[in-house]
C-alpha positions as CSV (number, residue, x, y, z in Angstrom):
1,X,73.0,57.5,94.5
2,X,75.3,58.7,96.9
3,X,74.7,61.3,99.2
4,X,77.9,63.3,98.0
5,X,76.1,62.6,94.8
6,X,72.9,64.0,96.2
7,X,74.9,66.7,97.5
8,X,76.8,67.5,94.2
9,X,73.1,67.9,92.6
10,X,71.6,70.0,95.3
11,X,74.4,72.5,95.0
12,X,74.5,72.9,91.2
13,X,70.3,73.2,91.8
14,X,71.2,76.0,94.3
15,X,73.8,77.6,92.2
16,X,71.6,77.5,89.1
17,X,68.8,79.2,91.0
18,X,70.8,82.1,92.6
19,X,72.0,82.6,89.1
20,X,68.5,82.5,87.1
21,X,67.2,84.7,90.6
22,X,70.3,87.3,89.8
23,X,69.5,87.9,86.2
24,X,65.8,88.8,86.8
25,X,66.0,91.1,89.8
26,X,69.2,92.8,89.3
27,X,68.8,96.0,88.7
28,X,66.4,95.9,92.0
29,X,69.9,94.1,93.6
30,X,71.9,97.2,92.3
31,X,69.9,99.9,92.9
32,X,69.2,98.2,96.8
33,X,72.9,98.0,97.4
34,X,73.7,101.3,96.4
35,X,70.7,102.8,98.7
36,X,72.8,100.6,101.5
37,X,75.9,102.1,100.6
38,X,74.7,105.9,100.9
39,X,72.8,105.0,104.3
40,X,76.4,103.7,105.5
41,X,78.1,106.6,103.9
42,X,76.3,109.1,105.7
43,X,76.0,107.1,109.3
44,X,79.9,106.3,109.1
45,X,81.1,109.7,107.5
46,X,83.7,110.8,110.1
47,X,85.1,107.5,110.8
48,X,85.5,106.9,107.2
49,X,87.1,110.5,106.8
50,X,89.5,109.5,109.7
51,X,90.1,106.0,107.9
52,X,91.4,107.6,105.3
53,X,93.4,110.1,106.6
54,X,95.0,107.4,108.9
55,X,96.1,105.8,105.4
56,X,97.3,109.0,104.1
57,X,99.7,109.4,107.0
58,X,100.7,105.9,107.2
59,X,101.3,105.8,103.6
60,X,103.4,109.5,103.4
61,X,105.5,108.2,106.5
62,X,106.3,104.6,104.7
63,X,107.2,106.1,100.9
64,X,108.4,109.5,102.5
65,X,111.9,109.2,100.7
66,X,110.6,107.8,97.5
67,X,107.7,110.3,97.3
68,X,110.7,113.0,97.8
69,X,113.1,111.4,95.4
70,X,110.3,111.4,92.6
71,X,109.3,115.0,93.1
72,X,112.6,116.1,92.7
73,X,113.4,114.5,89.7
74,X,114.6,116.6,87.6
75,X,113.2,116.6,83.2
76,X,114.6,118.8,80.3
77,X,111.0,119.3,78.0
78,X,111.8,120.0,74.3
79,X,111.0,123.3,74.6
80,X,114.6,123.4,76.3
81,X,113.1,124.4,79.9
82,X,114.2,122.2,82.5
83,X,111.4,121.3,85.1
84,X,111.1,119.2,88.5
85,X,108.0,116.7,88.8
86,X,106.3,117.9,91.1
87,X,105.9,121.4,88.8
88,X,105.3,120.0,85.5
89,X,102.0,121.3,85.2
90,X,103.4,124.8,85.8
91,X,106.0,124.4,83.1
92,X,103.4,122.9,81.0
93,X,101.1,126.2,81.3
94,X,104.7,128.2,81.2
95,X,104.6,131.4,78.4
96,X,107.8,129.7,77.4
97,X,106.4,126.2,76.6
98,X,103.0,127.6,75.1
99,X,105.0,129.6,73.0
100,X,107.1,126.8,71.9
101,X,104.4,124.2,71.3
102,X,102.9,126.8,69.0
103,X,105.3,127.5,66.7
104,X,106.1,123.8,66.6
């Protein structure tokens, strides 16, 4: 036997045992990585917060104009009232649409 042979075999042993070691303690795995997660939740809080906000910015300043061009898109509903995107759900709670979609 060669040793990538002996190799080969010691890795598919290794794999094989993570595997079997996986299926009978994983809820223990879970519920341990989710305790971790909280712990680093609460200890980072603020520089996640300011992660995210640094995304936010970055990603507003990069897709300003497309962000713009979508929320003024203009849409005729079949009620016959003409809203932009970015107020659909006004129209959609409008006494003109509710009244429409009733008597539909």
């Amino acid at each position: 036997m060669t040793r990538k042979d002996l190799y080969a075999k010691h890795r598919d042993r290794e794999i094989a045992y993570s595997k079997a070691y996986y299926e009978l303690h994983k809820e223990e795995i879970k519920e341990k990585r989710k305790e971790q997660q909280q712990i680093y939740r609460d200890n980072n809080r603020e520089r996640i917060r300011e992660r995210s906000r640094e995304y936010s910015r970055a990603y507003k300043e990069a897709y300003r104009e497309k962000i713009a061009e979508k929320n003024n898109q203009k849409y005729t509903c079949e009620c016959g009232g003409r809203y932009s995107h970015k107020n659909k759900y006004i129209h959609l709670r409008s006494k003109k649409h509710i009244k429409f979609t009733e008597n539909k």
